[in-house]
N, C-alpha and C positions, 0 to 999 in steps of 0.2 A: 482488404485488397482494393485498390484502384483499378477499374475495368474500362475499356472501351468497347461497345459494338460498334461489328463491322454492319454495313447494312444488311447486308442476308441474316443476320444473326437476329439482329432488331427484328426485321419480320418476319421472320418463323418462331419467334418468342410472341408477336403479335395476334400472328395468322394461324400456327403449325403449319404444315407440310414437312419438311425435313424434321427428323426428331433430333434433338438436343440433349444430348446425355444427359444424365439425371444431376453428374458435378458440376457440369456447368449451369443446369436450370436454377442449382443449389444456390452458385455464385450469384449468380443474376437476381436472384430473389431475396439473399440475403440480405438485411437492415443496415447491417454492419459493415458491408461493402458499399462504396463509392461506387457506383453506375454510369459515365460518363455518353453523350452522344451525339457526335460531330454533324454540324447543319451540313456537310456533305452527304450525311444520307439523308435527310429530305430533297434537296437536289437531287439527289440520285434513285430516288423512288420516285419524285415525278419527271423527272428525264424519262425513265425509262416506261413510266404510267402516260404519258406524251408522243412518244415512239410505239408505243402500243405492246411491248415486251413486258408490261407487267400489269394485266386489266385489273381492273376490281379493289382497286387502294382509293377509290376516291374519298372515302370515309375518314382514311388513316390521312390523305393530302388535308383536309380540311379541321380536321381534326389533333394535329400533328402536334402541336405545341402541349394542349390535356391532356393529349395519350402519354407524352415525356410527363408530365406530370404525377398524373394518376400511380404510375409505377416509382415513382421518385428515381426516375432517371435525371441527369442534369448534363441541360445544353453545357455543352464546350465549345467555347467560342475559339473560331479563326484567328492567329496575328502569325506575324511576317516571319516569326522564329520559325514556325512548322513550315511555312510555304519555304522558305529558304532552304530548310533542309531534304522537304520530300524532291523538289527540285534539284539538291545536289547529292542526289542518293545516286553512285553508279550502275546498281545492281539492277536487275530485270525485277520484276514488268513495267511495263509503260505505261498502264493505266494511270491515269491521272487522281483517280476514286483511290486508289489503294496508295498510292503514292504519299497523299498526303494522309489519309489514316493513316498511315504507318510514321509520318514525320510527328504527327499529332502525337502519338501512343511513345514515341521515341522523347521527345522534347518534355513531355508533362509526365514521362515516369509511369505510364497503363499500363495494363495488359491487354494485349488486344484480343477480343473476343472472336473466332472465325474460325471456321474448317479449312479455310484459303493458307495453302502454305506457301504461295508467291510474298507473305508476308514475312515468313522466315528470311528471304534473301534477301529482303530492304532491310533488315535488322531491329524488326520490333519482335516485341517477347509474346509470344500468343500463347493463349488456352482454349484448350478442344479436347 
C-alpha cells in the first residue's frame, strides 16, 4: 500500500495521545508499505506550535527531517498538480491543511491516513 499521514496522524504515532487502531499502526509500520509525508504537516505542526495550540513539539520541529527518516517515512514533495487540484476541489472544508492533503493523496494514488472524514468529501480514499 501507498499511505499518506494526515498531521494528526503523524503525531500521535510520534507522541500517542489518541490511540491508533492496531490496522492502522500495522500499516504504518509495515516495511512493505510506502509511508508518504507532506511538508504540510511540518508547517502545520509549527503553525500551530507558534500560535501556541500545540506546546511541546519543539523537539519533533527541530528534529523533523530524522524523525521522517528514522521511521522510513518519505517526504512528498509539493508541485502545482496537487495545488491545482486541492484548489479546484468544490466540496467542503475549507481548510487549506486538508485541502491539499487530500489533492496530494488524490494526484499520487495514497491512501490517506486520518480519523478526519472532511476528507471523504474532497474525494481522497482514507484509512481509519
Amino acid at each position: 500500500m501507498r499511505l499518506l499521514l494526515d498531521t494528526s496522524t503523524l503525531l500521535w504515532f510520534w507522541l500517542g495521545g489518541r490511540p491508533i487502531s492496531d490496522h492502522v499502526l500495522r500499516a504504518i509500520k509495515d516495511r512493505s508499505n510506502e509511508v508518504y509525508v507532506s511538508p504540510l504537516s511540518a508547517m502545520e505542526i509549527a503553525n500551530k506550535h507558534r500560535i501556541g495550540k500545540l506546546p511541546g513539539v519543539e523537539n519533533i520541529i527541530a528534529g523533523f527531517d530524522e524523525a521522517l527518516a528514522d521511521d522510513s517515512f518519505i517526504p512528498l514533495p509539493l508541485n502545482n498538480a496537487h495545488s491545482l487540484l486541492a484548489g479546484s476541489i468544490l466540496a467542503e472544508p475549507h481548510d487549506p491543511f486538508d485541502r491539499m492533503l487530500a489533492g496530494q493523496a488524490i494526484v499520487e494514488n495514497l491512501m490517506l491516513v486520518s480519523p478526519d472524514l472532511a476528507f471523504d468529501a474532497l474525494g481522497a480514499r482514507r484509512l481509519w
